[in-house]
C-alpha positions as CSV (number, residue, x, y, z in Angstrom):
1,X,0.0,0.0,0.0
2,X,1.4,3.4,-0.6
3,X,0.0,6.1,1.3
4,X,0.9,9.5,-0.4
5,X,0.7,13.5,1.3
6,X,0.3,16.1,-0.5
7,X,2.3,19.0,-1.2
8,X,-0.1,21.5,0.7
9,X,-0.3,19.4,3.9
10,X,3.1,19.4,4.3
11,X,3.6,22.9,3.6
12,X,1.4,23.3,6.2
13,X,2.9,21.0,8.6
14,X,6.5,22.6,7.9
15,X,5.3,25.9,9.4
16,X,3.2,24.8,12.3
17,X,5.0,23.3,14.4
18,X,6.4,25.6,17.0
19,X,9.3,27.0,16.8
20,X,10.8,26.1,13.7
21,X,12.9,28.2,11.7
22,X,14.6,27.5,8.2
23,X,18.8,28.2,8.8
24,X,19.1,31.1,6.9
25,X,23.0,29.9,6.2
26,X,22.1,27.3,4.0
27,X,19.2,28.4,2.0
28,X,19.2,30.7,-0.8
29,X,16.3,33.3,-1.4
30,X,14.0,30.9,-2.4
31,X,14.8,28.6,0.8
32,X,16.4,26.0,-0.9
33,X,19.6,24.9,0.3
34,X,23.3,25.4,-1.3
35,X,24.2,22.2,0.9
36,X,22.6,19.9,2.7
37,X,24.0,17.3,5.6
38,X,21.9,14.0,5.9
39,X,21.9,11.2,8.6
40,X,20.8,8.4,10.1
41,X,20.2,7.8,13.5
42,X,18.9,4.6,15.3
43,X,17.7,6.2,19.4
44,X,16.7,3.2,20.6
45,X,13.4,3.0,22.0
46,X,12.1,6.3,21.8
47,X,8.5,5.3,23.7
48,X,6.2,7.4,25.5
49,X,4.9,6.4,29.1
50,X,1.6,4.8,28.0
51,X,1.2,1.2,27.9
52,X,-0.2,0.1,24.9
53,X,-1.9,-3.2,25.1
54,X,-1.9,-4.0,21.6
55,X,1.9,-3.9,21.3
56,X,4.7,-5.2,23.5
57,X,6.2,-1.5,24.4
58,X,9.3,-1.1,26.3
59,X,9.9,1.6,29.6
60,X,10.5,5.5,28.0
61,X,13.8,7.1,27.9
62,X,15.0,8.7,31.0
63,X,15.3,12.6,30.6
64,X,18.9,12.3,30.5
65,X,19.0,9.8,27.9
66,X,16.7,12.0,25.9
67,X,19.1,15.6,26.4
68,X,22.1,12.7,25.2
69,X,19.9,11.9,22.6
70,X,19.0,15.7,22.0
71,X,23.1,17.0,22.0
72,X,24.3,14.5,19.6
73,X,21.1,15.1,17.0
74,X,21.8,18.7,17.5
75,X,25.5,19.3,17.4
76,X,25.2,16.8,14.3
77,X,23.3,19.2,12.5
78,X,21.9,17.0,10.0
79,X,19.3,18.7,7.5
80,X,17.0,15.5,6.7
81,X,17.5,12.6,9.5
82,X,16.1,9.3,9.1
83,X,15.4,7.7,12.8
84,X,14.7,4.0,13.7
85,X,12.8,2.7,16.7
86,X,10.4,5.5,17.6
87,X,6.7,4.5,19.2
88,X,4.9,6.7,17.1
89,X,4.0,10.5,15.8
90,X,3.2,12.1,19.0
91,X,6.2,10.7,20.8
92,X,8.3,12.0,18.0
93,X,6.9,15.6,17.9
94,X,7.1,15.7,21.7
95,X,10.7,15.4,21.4
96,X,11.4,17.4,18.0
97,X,9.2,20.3,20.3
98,X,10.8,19.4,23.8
99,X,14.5,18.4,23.7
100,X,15.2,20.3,19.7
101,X,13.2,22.9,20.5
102,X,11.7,22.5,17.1
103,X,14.9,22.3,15.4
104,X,12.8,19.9,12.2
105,X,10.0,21.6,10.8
106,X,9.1,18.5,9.3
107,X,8.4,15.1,10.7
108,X,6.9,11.8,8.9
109,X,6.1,8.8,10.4
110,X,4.0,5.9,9.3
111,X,3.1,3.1,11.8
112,X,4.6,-0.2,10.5
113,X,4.7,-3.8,11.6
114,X,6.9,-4.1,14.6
115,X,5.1,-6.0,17.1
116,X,6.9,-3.9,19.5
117,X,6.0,-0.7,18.0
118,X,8.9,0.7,16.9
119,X,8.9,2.6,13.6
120,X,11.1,4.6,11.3
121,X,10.7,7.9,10.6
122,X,12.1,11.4,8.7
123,X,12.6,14.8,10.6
124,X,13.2,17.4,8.2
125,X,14.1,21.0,8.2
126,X,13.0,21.8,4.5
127,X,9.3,20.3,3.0
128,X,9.4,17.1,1.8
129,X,6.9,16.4,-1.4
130,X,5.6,13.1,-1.0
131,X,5.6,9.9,1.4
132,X,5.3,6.0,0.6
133,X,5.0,3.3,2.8
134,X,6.0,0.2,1.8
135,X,5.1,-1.2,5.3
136,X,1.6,-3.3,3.7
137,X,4.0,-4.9,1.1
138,X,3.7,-8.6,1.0
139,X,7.2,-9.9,0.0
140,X,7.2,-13.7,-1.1
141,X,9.0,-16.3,0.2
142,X,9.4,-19.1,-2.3
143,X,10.9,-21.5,0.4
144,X,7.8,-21.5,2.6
145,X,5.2,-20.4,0.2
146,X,3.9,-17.4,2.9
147,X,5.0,-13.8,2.4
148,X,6.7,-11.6,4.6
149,X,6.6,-7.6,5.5
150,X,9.0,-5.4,6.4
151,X,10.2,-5.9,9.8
152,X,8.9,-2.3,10.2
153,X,8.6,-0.5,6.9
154,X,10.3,0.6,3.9
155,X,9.6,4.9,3.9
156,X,10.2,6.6,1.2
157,X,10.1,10.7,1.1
158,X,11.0,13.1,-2.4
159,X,12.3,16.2,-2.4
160,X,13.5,18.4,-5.1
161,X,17.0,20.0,-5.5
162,X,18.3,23.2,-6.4
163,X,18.5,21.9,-10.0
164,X,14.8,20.5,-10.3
165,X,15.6,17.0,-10.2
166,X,14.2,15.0,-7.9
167,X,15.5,12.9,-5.0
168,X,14.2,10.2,-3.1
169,X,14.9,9.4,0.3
170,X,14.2,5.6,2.1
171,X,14.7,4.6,5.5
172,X,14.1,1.3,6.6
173,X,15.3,-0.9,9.9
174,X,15.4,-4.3,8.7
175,X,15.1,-7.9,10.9
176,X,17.7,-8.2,13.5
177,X,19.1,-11.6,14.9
178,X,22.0,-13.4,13.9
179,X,20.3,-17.1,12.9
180,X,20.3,-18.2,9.6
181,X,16.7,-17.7,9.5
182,X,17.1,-14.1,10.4
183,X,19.5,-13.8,7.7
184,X,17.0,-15.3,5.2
185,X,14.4,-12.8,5.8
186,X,16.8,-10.1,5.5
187,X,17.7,-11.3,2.4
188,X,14.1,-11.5,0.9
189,X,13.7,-7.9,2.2
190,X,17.0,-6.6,0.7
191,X,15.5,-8.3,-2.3
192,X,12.1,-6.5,-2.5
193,X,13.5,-3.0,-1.7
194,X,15.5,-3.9,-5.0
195,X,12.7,-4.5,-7.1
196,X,10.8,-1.5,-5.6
197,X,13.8,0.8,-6.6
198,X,13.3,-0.8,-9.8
199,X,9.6,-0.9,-10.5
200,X,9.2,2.8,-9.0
201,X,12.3,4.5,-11.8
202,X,14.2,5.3,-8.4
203,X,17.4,4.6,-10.0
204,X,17.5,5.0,-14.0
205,X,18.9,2.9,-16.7
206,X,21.3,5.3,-16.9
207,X,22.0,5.5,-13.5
208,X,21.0,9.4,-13.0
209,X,18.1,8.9,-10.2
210,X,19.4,10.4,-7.1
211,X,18.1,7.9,-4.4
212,X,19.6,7.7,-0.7
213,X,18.6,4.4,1.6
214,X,19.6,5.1,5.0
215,X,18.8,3.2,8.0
216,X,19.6,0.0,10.1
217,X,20.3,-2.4,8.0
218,X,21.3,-4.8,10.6
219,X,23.8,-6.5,8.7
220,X,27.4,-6.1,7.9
221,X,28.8,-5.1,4.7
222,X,30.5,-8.6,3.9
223,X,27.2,-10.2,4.3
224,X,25.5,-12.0,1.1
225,X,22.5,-9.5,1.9
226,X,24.3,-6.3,1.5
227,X,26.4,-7.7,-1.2
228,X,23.1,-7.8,-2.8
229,X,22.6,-3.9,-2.6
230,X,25.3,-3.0,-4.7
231,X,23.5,-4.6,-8.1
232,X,21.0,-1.3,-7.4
233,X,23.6,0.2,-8.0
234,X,24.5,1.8,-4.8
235,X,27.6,2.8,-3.5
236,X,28.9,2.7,0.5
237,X,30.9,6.3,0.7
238,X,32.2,4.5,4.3
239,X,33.8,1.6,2.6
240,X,37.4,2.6,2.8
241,X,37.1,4.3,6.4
242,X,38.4,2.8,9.3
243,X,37.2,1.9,12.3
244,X,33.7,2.2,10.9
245,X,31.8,0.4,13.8
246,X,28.2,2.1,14.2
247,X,27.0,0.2,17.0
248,X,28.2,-0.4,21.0
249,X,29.2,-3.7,20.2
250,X,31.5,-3.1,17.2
251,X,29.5,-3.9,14.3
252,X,28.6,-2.0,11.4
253,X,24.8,-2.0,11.5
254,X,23.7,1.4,10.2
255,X,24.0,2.9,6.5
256,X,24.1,5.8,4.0
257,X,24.1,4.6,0.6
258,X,24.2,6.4,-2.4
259,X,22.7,5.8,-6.1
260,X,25.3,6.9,-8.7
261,X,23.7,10.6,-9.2
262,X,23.7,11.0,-5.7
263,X,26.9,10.4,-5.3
264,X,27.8,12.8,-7.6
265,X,26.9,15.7,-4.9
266,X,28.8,13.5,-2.0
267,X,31.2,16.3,-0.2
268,X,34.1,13.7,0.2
269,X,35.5,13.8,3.5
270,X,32.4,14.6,5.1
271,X,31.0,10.8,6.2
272,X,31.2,11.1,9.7
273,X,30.4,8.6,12.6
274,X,29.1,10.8,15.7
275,X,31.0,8.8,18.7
276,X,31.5,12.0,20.7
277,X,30.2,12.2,24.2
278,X,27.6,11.4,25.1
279,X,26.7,9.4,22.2
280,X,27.6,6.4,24.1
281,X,25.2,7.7,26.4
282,X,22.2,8.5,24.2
283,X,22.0,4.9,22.1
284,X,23.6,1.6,21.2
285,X,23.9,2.5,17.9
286,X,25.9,5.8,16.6
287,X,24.6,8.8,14.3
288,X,26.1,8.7,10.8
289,X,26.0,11.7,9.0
290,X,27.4,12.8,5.3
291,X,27.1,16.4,3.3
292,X,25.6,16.5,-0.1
293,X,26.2,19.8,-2.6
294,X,24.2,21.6,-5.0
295,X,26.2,24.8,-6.1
């Protein structure tokens, strides 16, 4: 199922949320941006304090887990984050109002599948055209003859560069575990968000769509899954850094990965791993940040 917004009602939802200002240092007069940072950033269990009996929620964040959380998003400075495991809407805008003191004037979130609750989302400074869930997307499994979702979902967001051409933006947070039959349903997720890059014209023929998938991928980049990525064709811009761990435990977990137009506009040098304190503090997993540019 893809669920779309329109232009108008996210216009309006850029400019009513309190608070928000566009950074007048990287917009132009018509308020689109010479360069813009993008991130990813998994805060682990971003849940409110309601119990919700039709999911399996976890405690909230402490309030100094959330200003951890709040520092690192904020001296990161990222223009359009993607963020994994947060309950829902409300919790989301609470924070973005509360601990960023609207710092996003733009925030999309579509409940997905997680039994838990958890969901990905977008926080944006500038107004983003259109959103897609992928989350109803029934994925086949020829092995067991049932389908499959997306652990969570498969979001997808446009928005249009200084030079008219449009870029899409996914986020996803795909199965964790380590067991083979983990690994299988990444796979046959991996797989689909393939074939949806394909069927939707993300990526041309030619290899001029500009298309960004960041998220958790949970999977490292030497894995049969994430091998699979690169027929897209995407490129890893953190392949030849070192000591590229995103998560508390040493693996590489979370990703930026860039179609061939998009990495056109890379700014090299700027892929950076937030580790700073109190990162370590604020999440298990790291923020992972990169500049694009348009002039």
């Amino acid at each position: 199922m893809k669920i779309y917004l329109k232009v108008l009602i996210l216009i309006i939802l850029a400019f009513s949320l309190p608070g928000c200002t566009v950074t007048p240092d990287k917009q132009d007069g018509h308020g689109i941006p010479d360069n813009m940072r993008i991130g990813t950033y998994n805060v682990k269990n971003l849940f409110d304090g309601v119990d919700d009996p039709h999911k399996a929620d976890d405690e909230p964040p402490s309030g100094e887990r959330l200003a951890a959380l709040s520092e690192v998003i904020l001296a990161a400075g990222c223009d359009i984050l993607a963020v994994q495991e947060v309950e829902d809407i409300d919790v989301l805008t609470d924070f973005n109002e509360r601990y960023l003191a609207g710092y996003y004037s733009s925030l999309v979130l579509i409940e997905g599948n997680d039994p838990r609750g958890i969901d990905v989302a977008f926080m944006s400074k500038f107004p983003l055209l259109e959103v897609t869930s992928y989350a109803d997307r029934e994925i086949p499994n020829t092995e067991t003859g049932r389908s499959i979702r997306f652990s969570r979902d498969l979001l997808a967001v446009a928005w249009i560069a200084p030079n008219g051409r449009k870029w899409v933006f996914l986020t996803t947070h795909l199965k964790s575990g380590r067991m083979d039959e983990d690994r299988q349903v990444r796979n046959l997720q991996i797989d689909e968000i393939c074939r949806i890059i394909d069927e939707e014209n993300f990526v041309s023929g030619m290899g001029n769509g500009c298309t960004v998938l960041m998220g958790d991928l949970n999977a490292e980049p030497w894995t049969h899954e994430m091998r699979d990525l690169a027929s897209v064709p995407f490129s890893d811009p953190a392949r030849d850094l070192r000591y590229r761990f995103t998560h508390a435990s040493g693996m590489i977990l979370d990703y930026i990965l860039l179609s061939p137009g998009a990495d056109n506009h890379l700014v090299i040098g700027s892929y950076t791993i937030y580790r700073d304190s109190p990162a370590d503090q604020a999440s298990d997993h790291f923020l992972v940040y990169l500049d694009l540019k348009f002039r």
